[in-house]
N, C-alpha and C positions, 0 to 999 in steps of 0.2 A: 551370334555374338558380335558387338560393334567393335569397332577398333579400339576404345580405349580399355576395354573388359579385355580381348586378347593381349594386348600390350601389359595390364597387369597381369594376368594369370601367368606370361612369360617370367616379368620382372618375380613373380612367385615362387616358379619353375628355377631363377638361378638362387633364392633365396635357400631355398629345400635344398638347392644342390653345396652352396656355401660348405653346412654342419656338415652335411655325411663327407663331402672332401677332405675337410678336418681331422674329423673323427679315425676315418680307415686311415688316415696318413701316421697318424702316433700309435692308433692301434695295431698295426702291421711292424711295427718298430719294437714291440713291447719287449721279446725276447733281448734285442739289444737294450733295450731301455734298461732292463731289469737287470742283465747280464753289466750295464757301466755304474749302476748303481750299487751293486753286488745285492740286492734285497732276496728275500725269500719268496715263496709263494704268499707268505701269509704278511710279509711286508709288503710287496705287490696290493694285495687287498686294502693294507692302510693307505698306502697313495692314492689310489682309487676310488678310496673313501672322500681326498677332495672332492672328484666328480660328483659324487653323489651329494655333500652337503653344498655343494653349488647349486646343482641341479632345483635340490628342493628350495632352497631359500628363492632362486629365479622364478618358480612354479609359484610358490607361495605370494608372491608380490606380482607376477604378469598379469591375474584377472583385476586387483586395483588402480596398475599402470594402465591396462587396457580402455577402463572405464574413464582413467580424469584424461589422459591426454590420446587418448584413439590408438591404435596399430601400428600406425607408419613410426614416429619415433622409438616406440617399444622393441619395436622388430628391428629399426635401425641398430639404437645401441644395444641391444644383444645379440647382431652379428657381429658390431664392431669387436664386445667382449672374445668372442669365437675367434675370432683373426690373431687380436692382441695374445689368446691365449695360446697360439702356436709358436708365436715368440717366447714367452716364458718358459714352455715347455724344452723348448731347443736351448736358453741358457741353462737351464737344469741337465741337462742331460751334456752340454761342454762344461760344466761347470760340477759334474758329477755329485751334484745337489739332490738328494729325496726329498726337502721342504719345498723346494722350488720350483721342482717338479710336481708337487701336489698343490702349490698353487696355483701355477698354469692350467693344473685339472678343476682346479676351485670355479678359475674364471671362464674356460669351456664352458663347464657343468651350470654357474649362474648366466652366461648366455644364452648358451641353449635353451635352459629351462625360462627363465624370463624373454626369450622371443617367440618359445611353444604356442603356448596361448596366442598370441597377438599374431599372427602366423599362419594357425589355424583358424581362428575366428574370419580374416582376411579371406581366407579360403574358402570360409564356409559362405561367405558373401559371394565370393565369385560363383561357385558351385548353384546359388539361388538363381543369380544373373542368369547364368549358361541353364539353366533347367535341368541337367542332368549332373550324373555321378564323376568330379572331378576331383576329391582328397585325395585317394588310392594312388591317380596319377600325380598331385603332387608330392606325394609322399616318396614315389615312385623315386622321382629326381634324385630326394636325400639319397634313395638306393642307388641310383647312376654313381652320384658323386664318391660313395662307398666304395664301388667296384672301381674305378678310375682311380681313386686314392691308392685304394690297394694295388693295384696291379702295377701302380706308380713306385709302392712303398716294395712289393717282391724287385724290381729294379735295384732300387738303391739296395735292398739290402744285400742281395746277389753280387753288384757292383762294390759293397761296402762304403757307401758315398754318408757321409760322418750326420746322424742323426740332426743336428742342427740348421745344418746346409741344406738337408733335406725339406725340415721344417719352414727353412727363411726361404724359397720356392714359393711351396702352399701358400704363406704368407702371401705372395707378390700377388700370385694367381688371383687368389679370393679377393682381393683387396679389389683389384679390377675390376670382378666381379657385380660386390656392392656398390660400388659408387655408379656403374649402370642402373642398376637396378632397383636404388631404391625411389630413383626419379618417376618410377611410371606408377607409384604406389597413392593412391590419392590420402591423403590427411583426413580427420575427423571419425572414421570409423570404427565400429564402438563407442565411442565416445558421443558423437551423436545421434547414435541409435540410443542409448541410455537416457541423454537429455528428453529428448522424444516423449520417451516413455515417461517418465517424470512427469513431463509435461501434461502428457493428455491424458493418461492412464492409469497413476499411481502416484499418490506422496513418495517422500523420501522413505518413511518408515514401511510404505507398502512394497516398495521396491527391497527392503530388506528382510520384510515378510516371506517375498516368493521366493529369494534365496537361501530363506531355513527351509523352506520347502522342498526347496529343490535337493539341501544335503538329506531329507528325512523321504523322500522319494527311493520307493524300495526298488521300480526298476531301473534309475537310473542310479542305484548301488552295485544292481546285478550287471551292468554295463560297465564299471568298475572294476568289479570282482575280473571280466575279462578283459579287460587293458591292465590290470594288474599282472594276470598271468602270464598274457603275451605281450607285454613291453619286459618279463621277466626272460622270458625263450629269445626275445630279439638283444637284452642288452647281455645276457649272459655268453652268447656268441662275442658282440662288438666288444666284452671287455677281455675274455677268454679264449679266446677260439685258437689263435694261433700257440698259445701255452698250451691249452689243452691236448692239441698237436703232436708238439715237440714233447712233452711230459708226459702226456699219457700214451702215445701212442706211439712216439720214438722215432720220429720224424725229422729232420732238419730245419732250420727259423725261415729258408727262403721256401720251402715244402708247406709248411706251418702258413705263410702268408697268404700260399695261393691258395690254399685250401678256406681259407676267409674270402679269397677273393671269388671262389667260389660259391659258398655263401651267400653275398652280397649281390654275388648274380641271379641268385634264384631270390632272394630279394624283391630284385629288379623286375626280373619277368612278371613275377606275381600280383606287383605293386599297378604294374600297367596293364597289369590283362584283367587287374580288377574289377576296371570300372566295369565293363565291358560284361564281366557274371555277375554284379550286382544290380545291371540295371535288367537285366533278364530274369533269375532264377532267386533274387532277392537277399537280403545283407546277409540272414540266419544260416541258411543254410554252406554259404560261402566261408564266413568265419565258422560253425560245426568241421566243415573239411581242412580249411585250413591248421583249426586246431588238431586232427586225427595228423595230418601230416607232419605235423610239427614234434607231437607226442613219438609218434614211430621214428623220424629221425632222429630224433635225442636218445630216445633207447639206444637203437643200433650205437651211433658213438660213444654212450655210456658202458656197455656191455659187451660189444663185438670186440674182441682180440682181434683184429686185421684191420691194419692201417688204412687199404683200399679201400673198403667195404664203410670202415666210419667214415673217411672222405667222400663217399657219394653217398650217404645219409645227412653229411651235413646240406647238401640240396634239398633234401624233404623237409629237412627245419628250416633251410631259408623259406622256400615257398610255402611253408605253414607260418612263421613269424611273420611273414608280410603285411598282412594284411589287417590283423586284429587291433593295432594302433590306431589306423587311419577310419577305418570303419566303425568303432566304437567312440570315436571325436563325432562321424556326422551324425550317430545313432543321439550322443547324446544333447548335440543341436538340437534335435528335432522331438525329442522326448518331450518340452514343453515350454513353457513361457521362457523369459529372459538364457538367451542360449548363449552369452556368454559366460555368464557364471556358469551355467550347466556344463560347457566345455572346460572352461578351468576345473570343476571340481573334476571330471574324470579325469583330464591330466594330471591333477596333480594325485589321486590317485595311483594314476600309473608311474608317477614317478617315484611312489613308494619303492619301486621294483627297483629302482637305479640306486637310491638310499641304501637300500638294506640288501641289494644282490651282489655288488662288489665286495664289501668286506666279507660278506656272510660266507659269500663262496669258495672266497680266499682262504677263510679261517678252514673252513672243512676241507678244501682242498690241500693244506698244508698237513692236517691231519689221517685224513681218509685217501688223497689225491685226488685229482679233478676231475676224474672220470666217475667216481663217487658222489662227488658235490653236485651234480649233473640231473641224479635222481632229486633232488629238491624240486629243478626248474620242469623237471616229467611230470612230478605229481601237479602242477598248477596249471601246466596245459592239459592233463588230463580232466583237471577240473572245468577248464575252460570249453570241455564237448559239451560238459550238463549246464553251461550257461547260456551257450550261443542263442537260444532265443527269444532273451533279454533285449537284443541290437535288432530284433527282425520286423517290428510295428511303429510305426509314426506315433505321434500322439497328435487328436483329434483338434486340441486347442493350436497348433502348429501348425497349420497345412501349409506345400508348397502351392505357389500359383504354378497352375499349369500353362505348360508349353509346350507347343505346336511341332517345334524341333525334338523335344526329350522323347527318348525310349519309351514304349511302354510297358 
């Protein structure tokens, strides 16, 4: 790998790490968040709701951003959105605001989701560069940034250091962050990789051709169907975990955090020791296990009466969510022609999960309780065993050029 491929894949590495810093910092909060807002469970869910119609509108618009003006600005300003949206969230919560606080998630949620894409795509260029399996590990980071968030946000809450103060921190952090890093990102990517094609390959209208194709492509549906499931097990944790804690299991909120922070750790391991069994024992059977893990840990918290016992279950769902996002983006790079679209559409797939998991589970959880709502996200990583090898075959029109350095 030359210097300037390592220097971006780092500048990627803080990129990945940015969101998940964010994200565990307000989420590790939730209890007091919810507790200054006085909301319910199922008002919880409606603020959460911002995230999710952020999420999608971002998802919905990243693969056309990606296309006219490349990665690097795309990714820019939807981590700027991510940063900004820490501030919001911090006057909502001094300002004992639920609108203002679900905007703040609005503008997370269309950050995140409008720099998804552009993000991943970048990554998946690096990953061609390097010759081997590199998503997992940056996926990985967002998991670093999770566990450091949290373990940030069990502090403050322990200390009682006032939600806002906490946030306008993050803020400072991440800001530093970006302005490093998005110097070593080089401009035009996707963008003129599409020109490209256009150019020598396809009209405009052929180019629009392969991407019906690419939505009426049954297995890069079935590739879907498993980022559906497991971005459903991964965000069901990140918006719930620590409530589910304290509510269902009758825990305390600094108990509650670490037990995400937990989570987030097995996350992490998983995310990095990824590459490492995909480039050996290949994608299928990796996601199959991770899903059986995922599945078994979610029961136990759903089911087991003992506090201990669901807190080291939630390990087995970290380490089974890990990996089903990152792996099913490079499954669907590689599935066939024009791989940007192809990754937008399974993201935005999987962001169906974000859409419809926050309130849905809210709503059940206010009725049923949380540990109820729970069997939703069981049944879909159970489904996600019988799909797993959907993600396990290249497509023949695709191939990667080989290299001398990559695994075999």
């Amino acid at each position: 790998m030359d210097l300037a491929t390592r220097r971006r894949r780092t500048a990627l590495f803080l990129l990945f790490l940015v969101p998940g810093l964010s994200i565990s910092s307000w989420v590790t909060r939730t209890p007091d968040i919810r507790d200054l807002l006085g909301a319910s469970t199922a008002q919880m869910g409606i603020i959460l709701f911002g995230l999710s119609v952020g999420s999608m509108i971002g998802i919905l618009g990243s693969g056309a951003l990606v296309a006219r003006f490349g990665t690097r600005p795309v990714m820019g300003a939807g981590t700027l959105l991510v940063i900004l949206s820490m501030t919001v969230i911090g006057a909502g919560t001094m300002l004992t605001s639920a609108p203002v606080v679900t905007a703040g998630l609005f503008l997370f949620g269309a950050g995140m989701g409008g720099g998804e894409v552009a993000v991943n795509v970048d990554g998946a260029e690096v990953e061609r560069l390097a010759g081997r399996t590199v998503l997992p590990t940056l996926h990985g980071f967002f998991s670093l940034g999770t566990v450091v968030g949290a373990a940030c946000g069990i502090l403050c809450t322990a200390a009682a250091v006032p939600v806002q103060w906490h946030l306008a921190a993050v803020v400072a952090v991440t800001a530093g962050m970006f302005a490093h890093a998005l110097r070593a990102v080089p401009g035009g990517v996707g963008k003129s990789r599409d020109r490209d094609r256009d150019r020598d390959r396809r009209s405009d209208s052929g180019t629009a051709s392969t991407r019906a194709q690419a939505r009426k492509d049954r297995r890069l549906l079935l590739i879907g169907g498993v980022i559906l499931a497991m971005a459903l097990a991964e965000g069901a944790a990140n918006d719930w975990l620590p409530l589910l804690m304290v509510d269902g299991h009758g825990v305390d909120p600094a108990l509650g955090s670490a037990v995400y922070t937990g989570f987030a750790a097995a996350m992490t391991i998983g995310r990095f020791g990824g590459g490492f069994l995909i480039d050996r024992v290949g994608r299928a059977p990796v996601v199959r296990a991770s899903a059986v893990s995922a599945t078994l840990g979610i029961a136990v918290v759903a089911f087991a009466d003992s506090a201990p016992l669901a807190g080291a279950a939630v390990l087995l769902w970290g380490m089974g969510a890990s990996l089903g996002f990152p792996v099913a983006l490079s499954a669907a790079g590689d599935s066939g022609p024009d791989a940007a679209a192809r990754v937008s559409l399974v993201a935005m797939i999987g962001y169906v999960a974000f859409l419809v998991g926050p309130p849905g589970l809210g709503f059940l959880g206010d009725h049923y309780g949380l540990r109820t709502a729970m069997i939703v996200v069981l049944v879909f990583t159970a489904v996600a065993i019988a799909l797993a090898p959907a993600v396990g075959t290249r497509s023949t029109e695709t191939p990667r050029t080989p290299d001398p350095a990559a695994h075999p």
